[in-house]
N, C-alpha and C positions, 0 to 999 in steps of 0.2 A: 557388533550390532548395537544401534544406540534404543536406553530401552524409556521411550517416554513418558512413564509416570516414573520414575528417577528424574527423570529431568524436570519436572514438574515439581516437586518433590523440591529440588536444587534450588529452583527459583520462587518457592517462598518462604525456602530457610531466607535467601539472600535479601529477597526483599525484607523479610522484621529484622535482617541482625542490620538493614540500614535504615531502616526509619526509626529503630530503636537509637542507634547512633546521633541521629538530628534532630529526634524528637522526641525522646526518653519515653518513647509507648510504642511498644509492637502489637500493637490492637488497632486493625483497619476494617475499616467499611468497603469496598471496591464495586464500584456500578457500569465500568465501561465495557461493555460484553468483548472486546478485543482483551482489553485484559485479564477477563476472568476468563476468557481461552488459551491464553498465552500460563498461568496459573494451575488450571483445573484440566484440560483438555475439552470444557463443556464449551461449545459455542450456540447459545441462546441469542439470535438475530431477534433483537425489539422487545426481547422475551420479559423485559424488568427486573431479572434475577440479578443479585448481592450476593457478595462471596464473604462471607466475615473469617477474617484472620485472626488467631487470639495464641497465648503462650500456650493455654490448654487444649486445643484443636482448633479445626477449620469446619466451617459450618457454607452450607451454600443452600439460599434460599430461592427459589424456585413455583410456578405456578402450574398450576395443572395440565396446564398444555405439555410442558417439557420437561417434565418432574419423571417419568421414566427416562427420557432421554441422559438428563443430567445423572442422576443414579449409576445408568450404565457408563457414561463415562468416567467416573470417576469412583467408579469400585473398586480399582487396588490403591488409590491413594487415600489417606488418612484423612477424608472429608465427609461428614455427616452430611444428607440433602434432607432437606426440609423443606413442605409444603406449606406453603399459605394460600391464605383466602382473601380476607378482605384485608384487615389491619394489619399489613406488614412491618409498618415501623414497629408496633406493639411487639410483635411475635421477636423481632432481635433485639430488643430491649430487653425480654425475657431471658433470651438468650444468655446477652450480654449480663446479665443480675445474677444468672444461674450458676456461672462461670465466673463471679465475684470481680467483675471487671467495673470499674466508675467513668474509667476513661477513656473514650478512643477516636481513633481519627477518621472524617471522613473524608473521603475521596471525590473533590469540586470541582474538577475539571470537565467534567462529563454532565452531571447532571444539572439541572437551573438553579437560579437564585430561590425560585421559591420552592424547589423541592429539598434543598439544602435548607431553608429554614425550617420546613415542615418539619423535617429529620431532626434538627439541632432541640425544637421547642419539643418533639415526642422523647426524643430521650432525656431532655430538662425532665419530662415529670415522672419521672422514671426513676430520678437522678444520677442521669451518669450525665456527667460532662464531654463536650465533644469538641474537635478541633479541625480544621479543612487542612486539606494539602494535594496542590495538585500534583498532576503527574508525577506520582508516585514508581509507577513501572516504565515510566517511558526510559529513563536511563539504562536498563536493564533491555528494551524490547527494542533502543538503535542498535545493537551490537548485535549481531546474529549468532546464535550459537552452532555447532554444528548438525544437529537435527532441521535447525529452522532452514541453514544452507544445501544442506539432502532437499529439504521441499522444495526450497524456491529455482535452485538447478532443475529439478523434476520436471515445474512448471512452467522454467523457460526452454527446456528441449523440446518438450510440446509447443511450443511458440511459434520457434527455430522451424520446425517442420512445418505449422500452418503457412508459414509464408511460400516455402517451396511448392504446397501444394497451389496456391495460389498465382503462383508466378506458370502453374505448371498450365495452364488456361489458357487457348489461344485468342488470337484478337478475336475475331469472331464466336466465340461463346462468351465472352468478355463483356460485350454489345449487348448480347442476352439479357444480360442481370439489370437489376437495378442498383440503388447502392446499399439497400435496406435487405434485397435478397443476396446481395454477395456478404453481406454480414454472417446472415444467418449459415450461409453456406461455413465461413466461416467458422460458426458456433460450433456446427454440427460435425465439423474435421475436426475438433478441437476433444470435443467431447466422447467423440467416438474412438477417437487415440489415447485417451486413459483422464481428460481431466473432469472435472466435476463440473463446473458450471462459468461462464463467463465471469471475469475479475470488473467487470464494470461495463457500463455500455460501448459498446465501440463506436468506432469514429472512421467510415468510410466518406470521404469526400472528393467530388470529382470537380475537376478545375475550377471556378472560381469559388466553389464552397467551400474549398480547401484555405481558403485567404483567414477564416475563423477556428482557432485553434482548436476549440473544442464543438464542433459542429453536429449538429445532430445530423445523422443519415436519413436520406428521404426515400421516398418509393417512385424516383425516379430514372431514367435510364442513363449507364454508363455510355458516355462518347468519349472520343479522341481527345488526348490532352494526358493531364497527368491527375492521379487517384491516389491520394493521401490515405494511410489505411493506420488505425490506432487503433490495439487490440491487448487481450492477454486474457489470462485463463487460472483460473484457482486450481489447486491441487493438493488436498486436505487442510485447508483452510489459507493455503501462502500464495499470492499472486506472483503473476509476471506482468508488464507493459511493455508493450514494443513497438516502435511505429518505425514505416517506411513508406515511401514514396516511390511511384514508377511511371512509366510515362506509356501510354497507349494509343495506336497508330503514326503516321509515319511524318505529318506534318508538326514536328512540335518548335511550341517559341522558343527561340534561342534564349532569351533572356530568361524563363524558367532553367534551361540547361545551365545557365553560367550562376544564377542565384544555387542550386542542386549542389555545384562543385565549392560553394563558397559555404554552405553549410556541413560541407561533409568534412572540410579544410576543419570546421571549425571546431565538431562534432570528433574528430581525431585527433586533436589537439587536447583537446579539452580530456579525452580520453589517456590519453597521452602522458599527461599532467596528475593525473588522478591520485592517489596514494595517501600513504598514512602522514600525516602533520601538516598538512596544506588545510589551510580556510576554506571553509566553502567559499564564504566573498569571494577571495581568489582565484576560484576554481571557475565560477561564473565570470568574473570579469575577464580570466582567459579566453573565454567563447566569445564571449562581449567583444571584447575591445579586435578580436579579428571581424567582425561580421560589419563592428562599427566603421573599419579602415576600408574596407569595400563599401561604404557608402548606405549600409543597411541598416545603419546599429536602429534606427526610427521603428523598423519593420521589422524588430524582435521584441516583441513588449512582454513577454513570460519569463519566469526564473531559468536556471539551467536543468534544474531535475529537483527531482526530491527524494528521500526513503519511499522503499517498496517494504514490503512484510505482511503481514495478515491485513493491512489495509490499504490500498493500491497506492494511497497518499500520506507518507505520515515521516516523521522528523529520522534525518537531516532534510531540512530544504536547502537546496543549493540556490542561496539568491545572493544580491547585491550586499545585503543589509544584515546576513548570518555570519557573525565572527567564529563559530564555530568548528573548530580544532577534528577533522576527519581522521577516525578511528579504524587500525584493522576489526573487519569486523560487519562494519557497516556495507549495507546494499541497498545502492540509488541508482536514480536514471540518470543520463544525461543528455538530453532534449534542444539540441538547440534547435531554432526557424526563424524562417524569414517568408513573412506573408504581406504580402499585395492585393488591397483593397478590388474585386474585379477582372483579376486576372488567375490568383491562386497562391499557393501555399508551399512550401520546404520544411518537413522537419525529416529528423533521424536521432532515432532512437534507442538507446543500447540501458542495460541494466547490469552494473557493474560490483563486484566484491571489494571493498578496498584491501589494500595488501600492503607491507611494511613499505618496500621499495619503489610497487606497480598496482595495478589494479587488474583484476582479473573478468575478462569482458563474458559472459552469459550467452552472450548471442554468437552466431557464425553467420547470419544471413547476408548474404552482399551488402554492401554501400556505396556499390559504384550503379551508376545509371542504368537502371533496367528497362529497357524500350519492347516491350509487347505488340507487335505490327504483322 
């Protein structure tokens, strides 16, 4: 049994004995609520809360609104919660002085240029000296450890099954919906099978809306043709994304069928390929350069995928232009399509673990043509 404040616990010994290592101060500021959930087990959405790391303890400052909330989370780990009110910088400069600290770093990647000054000139008169650094945890929060891969498995077999249920729909209740209401339908399988709340808006798009990768769904009615559906679902704070394509009633364009097989070519390959010490670049220009030999490459204009984890989008990106060295460890998507201005759209979608040799694929859902008629 893995017990998660140990491992919370693990991960910010790990993080001070390496900022200590690069930057002779294990004293940080941390503002990016993803982090101080990956950290603390608190996840404060907009909430403003600061996690202060120091050799003498961990302090988490907090606002009224979620000042119980953060408390209970993190009762058995060695972190003081503290409420503020108005002058926040003041109250961890206090902190920071009470705890004989002059120097520490803060955490820039997240917050603005002016809030970063605000910070740097309040602890000036304080006199503790300060220093930026950005992503601090992101090193630590590509590699998935094995608690975070219990959730995010959790959350793609929830996935895995909404699409079955979805496939399970005949043509004609299919007609019914709209694409705004087969969303929702969506949600509601999703939620009611164990997950928490939707990982991001979904993206249900019926023939030519599907031509826009990231399409907002409308409140109008499914027809004939094919229904682009891009979904996933939280499950104690770790997402899943999955998209797939299917084709509904009995007249479909060939030429959507033959773009479908070329993406799936691609999307298998790519899959294929996947593993520990390959580049991302590489990994994408795999997809790439088959999608581009069928005559497509114009009508993929998105990366191959990206890291999934507590935030639906976040590092490795799989693009052209990441020379970045793929770690066991790490779980991304990998997305290839091909869209057509007016006519519609091809993606497929899988969320994979990378693994020394191979990659370990999340999903079981078909990827051959599924025709609803």
């Amino acid at each position: 049994m893995i017990n998660e404040n140990t491992v919370c616990s693990k991960r910010i010994e790990a993080l001070k004995k390496e900022i200590k290592i690069y930057e002779n101060i294990s004293d940080i500021l941390i503002f990016k609520e993803e982090d101080i959930f990956y950290l603390t087990g608190f996840y404060g959405r907009n909430s403003n809360s600061v996690f202060l790391i120091t050799e003498n303890g961990n302090f988490l400052f907090v606002n009224f609104i979620y000042f119980e909330e953060a408390k209970n989370s993190t009762r058995d780990l060695n972190i003081e919660t503290i409420l503020y009110n108005d002058d926040k910088n003041k109250l961890i400069a206090d902190v920071l002085l009470e705890n004989k600290i002059t120097d520490v770093l803060i955490q820039s990647d997240f917050i603005s240029h002016c809030q970063y000054l605000k910070m740097e000139n309040d602890l000036r008169k304080s006199g503790i000296k300060s220093k930026s650094i950005d992503n601090p945890v992101t090193k630590f929060r590509v590699i998935k450890d094995d608690l975070e891969q219990k959730l995010i498995k959790k959350a793609c077999s929830l996935t895995d099954k909404s699409f079955d249920f979805i496939c399970s729909f005949k043509y004609r209740e299919l007609l019914k919906f709209s694409e705004s209401i087969l969303a929702i339908e969506m949600e509601k399988f999703l939620i009611s099978n164990g997950g928490d709340r939707r990982s991001f808006d979904f993206i249900f798009a019926n023939n030519a809306g599907a031509s826009k990768p990231h399409y907002s769904s409308q409140n109008i009615k499914i027809n004939d043709g094919l229904l682009l559906m891009d979904y996933g679902v939280l499950f104690k704070n770790y997402c899943s994304d999955m998209t797939r394509t299917i084709f509904i009633g009995n007249n479909i364009n060939n030429k959507l069928k033959e773009i479908y097989e070329i993406v799936k070519e691609a999307q298998h390959t790519a899959v294929d390929f996947c593993r520990e010490g390959i580049r991302a670049c590489e990994l994408d220009r795999i997809a790439r350069h088959l999608i581009s030999q069928k005559g497509f490459g114009k009508n993929f204009g998105h990366s191959l995928g990206h890291g999934v984890g507590i935030e639906v989008h976040e590092q490795p990106f799989i693009n052209s232009k990441n020379e970045e060295i793929l770690k066991e460890g790490m779980i991304l998507t990998i997305e290839p399509g091909i869209y057509i201005e007016g006519l519609g759209g091809i993606r497929i979608e899988d969320m994979v673990i990378v693994r020394k040799n191979k990659c370990e694929n999340l999903y079981s859902s078909s990827r051959e043509i599924i025709n609803i008629c």
